[in-house]
N, C-alpha and C positions, 0 to 999 in steps of 0.2 A: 542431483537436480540438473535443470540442461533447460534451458530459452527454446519454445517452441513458436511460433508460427499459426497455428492452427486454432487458436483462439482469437474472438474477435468479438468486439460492441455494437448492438444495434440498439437506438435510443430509445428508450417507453416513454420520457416523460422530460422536456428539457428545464430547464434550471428558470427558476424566479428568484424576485428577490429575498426569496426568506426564504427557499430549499432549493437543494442540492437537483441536480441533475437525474436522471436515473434508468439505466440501460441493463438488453439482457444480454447475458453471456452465450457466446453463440460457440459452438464445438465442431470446428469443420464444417463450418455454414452451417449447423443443426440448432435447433432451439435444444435450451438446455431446462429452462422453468425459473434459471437461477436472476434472479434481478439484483444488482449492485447498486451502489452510489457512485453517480462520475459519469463523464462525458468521451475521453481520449483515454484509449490504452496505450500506455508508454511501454510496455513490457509483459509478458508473462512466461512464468516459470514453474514446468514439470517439477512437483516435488517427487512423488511415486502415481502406482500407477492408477490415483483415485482423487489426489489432491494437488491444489494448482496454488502458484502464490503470484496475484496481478498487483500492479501498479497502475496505477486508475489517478489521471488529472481532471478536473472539471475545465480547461483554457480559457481560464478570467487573468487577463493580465494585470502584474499588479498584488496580484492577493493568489497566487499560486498555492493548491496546497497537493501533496501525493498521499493518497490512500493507499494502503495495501492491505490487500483483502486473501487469506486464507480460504480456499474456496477446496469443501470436496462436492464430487459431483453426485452424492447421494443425501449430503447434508444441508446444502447450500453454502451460506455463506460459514465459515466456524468462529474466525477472527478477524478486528477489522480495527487497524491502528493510522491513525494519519500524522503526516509530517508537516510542517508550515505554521503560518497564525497571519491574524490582522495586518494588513502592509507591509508585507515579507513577498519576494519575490525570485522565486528558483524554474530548475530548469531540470528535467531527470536526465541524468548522461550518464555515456564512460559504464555502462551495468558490464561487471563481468560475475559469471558462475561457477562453481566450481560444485565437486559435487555435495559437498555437507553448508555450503551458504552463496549467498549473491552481495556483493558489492556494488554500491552506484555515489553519484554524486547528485547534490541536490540542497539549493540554497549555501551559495558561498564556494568556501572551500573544503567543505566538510564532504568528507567521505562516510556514509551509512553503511554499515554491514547488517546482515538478516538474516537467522538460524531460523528451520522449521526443525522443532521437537517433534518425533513419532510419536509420542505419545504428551499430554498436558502437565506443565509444572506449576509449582507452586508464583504467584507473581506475589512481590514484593513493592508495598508502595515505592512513591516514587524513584522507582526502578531503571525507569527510563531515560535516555538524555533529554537534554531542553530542545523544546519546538516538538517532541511526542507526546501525541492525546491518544487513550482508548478508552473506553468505557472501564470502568469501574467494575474489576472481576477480581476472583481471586485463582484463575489461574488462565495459563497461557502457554500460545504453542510458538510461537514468535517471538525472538528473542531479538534486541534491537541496537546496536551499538551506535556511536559516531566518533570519528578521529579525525581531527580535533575537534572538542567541543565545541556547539554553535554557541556562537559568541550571544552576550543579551541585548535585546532588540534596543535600538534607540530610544529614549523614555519610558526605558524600565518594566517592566513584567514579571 
């Protein structure tokens, strides 16, 4: 995996108050067909040489949340997990890659880690740390860590 450059957002459709924002993925200035959810790309990361894994913010202050979207460019979108919730408020930094995962930080002091599986595993309900939503699958290419655990929000959840 390795941070590229060459990917970039241009906006279809901006955000109201009941949906999300919504922009296409553009590939070295090129239209690519693919439309995401989210306004700012914070990051994107070459997984091989067909699948890409972005970090997509919508910049509502205040209510921050980071999407990460598994994107191949023949599929569209494949996976799509987001991080944050109601009156939480983070910031994506500090991403470093290596070549089997990406690290970053975001909301507090928590550090996220991020595997792309080559091929789909089994998911495991709640499998994931707290402040991670995805849809409801039974299986997954994105595996998703946090050290140390994000603490629980003020007033319970």
């Amino acid at each position: 995996m390795e941070e590229i450059t060459t990917l970039s957002l241009s906006e279809v459709n901006q955000a109201t108050d009941t949906t999300q924002a919504r922009s296409e993925v553009l590939l070295e200035d090129n239209s690519t067909g693919i439309i995401i959810p989210g306004q700012v790309l914070e990051a994107a990361i070459k997984v091989d040489a067909r699948r890409y894994l972005l970090f997509v913010t919508d910049d509502v202050i205040f209510e921050e949340m980071l999407t990460i979207l598994l994107l191949d460019l023949s599929q569209g979108v494949v996976e799509e997990l987001t991080i944050g919730g109601a009156y939480t408020s983070g910031r994506f930094e500090d991403l470093k890659v290596s070549p089997r995962s990406a690290s970053f930080r975001f909301i507090g002091d928590t550090t996220w880690t991020v595997k792309v599986s080559p091929s789909p595993t089994l998911k495991l309900p709640f499998s994931d740390p707290r402040g991670v939503s995805r849809p409801t699958i039974l299986r997954k290419y994105i595996d998703i860590s946090a050290t140390p655990a994000p603490a629980r929000a003020e007033g319970g959840c």
